[in-house]
N, C-alpha and C positions, 0 to 999 in steps of 0.2 A: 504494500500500500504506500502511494505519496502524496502528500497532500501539496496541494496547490490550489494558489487564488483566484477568484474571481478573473482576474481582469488574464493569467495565465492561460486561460482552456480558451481555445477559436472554434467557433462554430460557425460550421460549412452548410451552406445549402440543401448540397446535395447527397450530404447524409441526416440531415436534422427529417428531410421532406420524402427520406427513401424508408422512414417506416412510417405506419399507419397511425395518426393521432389518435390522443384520447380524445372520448368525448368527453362534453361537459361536466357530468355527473361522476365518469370516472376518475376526472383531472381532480374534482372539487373533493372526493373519496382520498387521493390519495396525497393532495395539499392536508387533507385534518389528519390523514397517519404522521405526516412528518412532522406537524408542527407539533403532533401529540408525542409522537416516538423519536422525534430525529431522523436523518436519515440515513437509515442503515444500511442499505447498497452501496458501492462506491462507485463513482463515474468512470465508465469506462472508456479513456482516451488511446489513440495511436499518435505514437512519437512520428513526427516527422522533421523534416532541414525547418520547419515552419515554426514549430511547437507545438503542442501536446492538440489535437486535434479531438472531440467528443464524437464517439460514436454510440455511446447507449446510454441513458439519463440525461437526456433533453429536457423533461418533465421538471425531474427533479431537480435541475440544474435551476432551473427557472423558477423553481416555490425556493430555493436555497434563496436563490441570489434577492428576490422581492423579499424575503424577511430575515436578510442577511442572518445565513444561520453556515454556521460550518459543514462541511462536506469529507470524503474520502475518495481518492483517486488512485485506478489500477492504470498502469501504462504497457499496452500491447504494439508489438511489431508485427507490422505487415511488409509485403514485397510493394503489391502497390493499391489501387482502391478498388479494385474489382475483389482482389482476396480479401480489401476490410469489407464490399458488402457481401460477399458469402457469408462472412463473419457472422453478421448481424442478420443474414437470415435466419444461420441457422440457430442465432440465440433468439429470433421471434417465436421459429416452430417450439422452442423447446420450453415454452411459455402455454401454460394450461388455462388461461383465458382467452383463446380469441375465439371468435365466432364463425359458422362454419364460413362463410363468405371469404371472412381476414386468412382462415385458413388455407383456402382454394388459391385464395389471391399469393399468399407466399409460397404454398410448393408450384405453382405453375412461376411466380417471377425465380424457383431455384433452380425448374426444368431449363427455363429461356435462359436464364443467367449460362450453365452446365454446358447447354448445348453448343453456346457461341463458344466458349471457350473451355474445350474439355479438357483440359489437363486441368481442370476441377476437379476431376474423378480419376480415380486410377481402375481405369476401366478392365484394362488387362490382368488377369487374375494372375494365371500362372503363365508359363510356356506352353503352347501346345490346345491350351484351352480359349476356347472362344468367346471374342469381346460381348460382354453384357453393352446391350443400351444404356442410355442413358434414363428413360423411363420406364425400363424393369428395375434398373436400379434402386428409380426413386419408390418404385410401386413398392419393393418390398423393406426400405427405412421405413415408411410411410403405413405399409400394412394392410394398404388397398390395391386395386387394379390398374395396370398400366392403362388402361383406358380411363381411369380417371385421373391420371397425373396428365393425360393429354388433352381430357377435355378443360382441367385445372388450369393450362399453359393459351388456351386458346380464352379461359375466361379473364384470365392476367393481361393478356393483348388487349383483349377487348375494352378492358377497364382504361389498359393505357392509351389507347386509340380516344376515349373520352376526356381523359386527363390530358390530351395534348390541347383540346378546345375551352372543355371546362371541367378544370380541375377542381371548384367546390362540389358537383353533380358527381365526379369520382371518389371524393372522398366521403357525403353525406352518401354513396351505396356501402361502402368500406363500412363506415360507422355505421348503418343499419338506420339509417335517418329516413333512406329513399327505400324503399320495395321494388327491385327492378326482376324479370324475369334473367336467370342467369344463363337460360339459352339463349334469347335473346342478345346478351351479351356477348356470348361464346360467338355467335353471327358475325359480329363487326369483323373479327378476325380474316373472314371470309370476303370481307366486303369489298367494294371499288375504293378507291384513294379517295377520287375526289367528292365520292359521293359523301364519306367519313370527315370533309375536311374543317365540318362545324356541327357540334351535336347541345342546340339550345335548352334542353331540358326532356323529360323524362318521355313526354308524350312524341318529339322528333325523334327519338331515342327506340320507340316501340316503331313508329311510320317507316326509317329507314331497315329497321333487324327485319319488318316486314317484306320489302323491298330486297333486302339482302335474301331471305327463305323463296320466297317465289320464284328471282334467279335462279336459285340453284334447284329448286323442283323442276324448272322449265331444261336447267340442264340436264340432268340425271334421266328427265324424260327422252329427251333428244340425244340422247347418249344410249337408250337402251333401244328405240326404235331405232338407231343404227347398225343398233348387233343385231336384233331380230330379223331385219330385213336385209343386210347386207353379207352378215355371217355365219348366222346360224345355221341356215337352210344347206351352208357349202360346209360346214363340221358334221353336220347329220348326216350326209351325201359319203363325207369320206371314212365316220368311224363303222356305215353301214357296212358298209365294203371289204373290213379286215373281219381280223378271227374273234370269234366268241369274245376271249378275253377281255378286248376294248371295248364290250357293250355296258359294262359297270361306268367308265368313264362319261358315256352319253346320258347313262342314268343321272348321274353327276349334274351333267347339263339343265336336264327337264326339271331336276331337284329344285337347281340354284335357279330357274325361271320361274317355279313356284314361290318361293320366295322371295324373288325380287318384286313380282306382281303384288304381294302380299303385305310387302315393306315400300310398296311407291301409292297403293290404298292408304295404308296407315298415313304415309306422310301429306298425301294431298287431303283427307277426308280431316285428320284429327290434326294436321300441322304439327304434326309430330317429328320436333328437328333428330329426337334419338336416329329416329329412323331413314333419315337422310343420312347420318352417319354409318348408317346398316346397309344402307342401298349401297355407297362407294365402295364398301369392303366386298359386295355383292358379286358387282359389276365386275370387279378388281380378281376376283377366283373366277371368274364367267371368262372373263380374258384370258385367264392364264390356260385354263383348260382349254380353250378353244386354239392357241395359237403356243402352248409349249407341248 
């Protein structure tokens, strides 16, 4: 532990604003801990050419400093600011208050964070063994489905696609201020640039993620009447023609046509975006068997 003054510790931007605020009633909760108890966490700063830089205890920094009360400070090394915000994410996930939203919002910004830059993971297990992804990875710290660490990373996008226009509207959904649907949001991800390039409030916010679904219904539709009528008919033609064996394969086919049928009803009747997500992996085995 070091302690250092006030006017010592610099606070930066773009770590103060790279975690999720308290709300009101949280801030106001944990302003009458400290002035009741002190405060007993210490600020956690990174040393840099700069000086001592804050990265966790912004909050507290700020009830210290307004009722001038003394503090305690840890000083960490980092290489450079990408490893200090890994740092601090993974000291958010390991915090047993956030809500499930704050939670989705941080493992998809560790997926995005990991992916740009993976020598965040030591992916490579052993010799000889085959590299793990990067969201099986997270799927199994985490304890759920690589499918939700990816739809996790598309609703972190999506959030930050809204943060680039209006950032009080990203952080009242963060803080559970706003109700927003969180496929919906997973959409933006998906969406045109310029369509994304301003998002006014909650109700523009549902107009466009609608806008964004209908696209992609209209593609996925014109994507399967392409196979149907351009490919199919010439795969059935050639697996007729070999030996028995290959006939389980065309089963395969008629299978995954049921299904796609099945899952492009779901999507247009119930606007069901799971299910757009069901259709692409669909489409994705329909290809493969038809052309490997």
């Amino acid at each position: 532990m070091k302690v250092l003054n006030v006017e010592d510790i610099i606070i930066k931007k773009e770590f103060k604003n790279f975690i999720i605020p308290l709300n009101s009633d949280e801030y106001s909760q944990l302003e009458f801990n400290i002035l009741e108890e002190g405060c007993r966490d210490p600020l956690i700063c990174w040393q840099t050419s700069e000086g001592a830089v804050l990265i966790d205890g912004h909050n507290r920094f700020r009830i210290c400093k307004d009722h001038n009360l003394e503090f305690k400070t840890k000083i960490l090394s980092f290489k450079d600011e990408e490893e200090v915000k890994l740092w601090m994410l993974n000291n958010q996930l390991g915090r047993r208050n956030l809500t499930s939203d704050q939670l989705s919002y941080y493992r998809g910004l560790k997926y995005n964070s990991l992916k740009r830059h993976r020598g965040g993971y030591e992916n490579v297990q052993s010799k000889g063994q085959k590299e793990l992804s990067t969201s099986v990875r997270l799927a199994d710290d985490f304890k759920v489905s690589e499918s939700t660490i990816k739809r996790d990373a598309k609703f972190t996008s999506g959030l930050d696609i809204i943060g680039k226009s209006n950032p009080k509207l990203k952080l009242k959904i963060l803080k559970g201020e706003v109700k927003v649907s969180k496929a919906d949001i997973r959409l933006l991800a998906d969406g045109d640039e310029e369509l994304l390039l301003e998002i006014k409030n909650e109700a523009d916010l549902f107009n466009k993620a609608k806008i964004i679904k209908d696209d992609l219904l209209n593609e996925v539709e014109s994507t399967l009447s392409e196979i149907n009528e351009k490919q199919v008919g010439k795969a059935r033609e050639y697996f007729s023609s070999k030996e028995p064996i290959f006939q389980d394969k065309d089963d395969q086919i008629n299978r995954i046509k049921g299904r796609v049928i099945s899952a492009i009803n779901k999507a247009i009747n119930k606007r069901d975006v799971e299910a757009i997500d069901e259709l692409r992996k669909l489409i994705e085995k329909l290809e493969n068997l038809l052309f490997t």
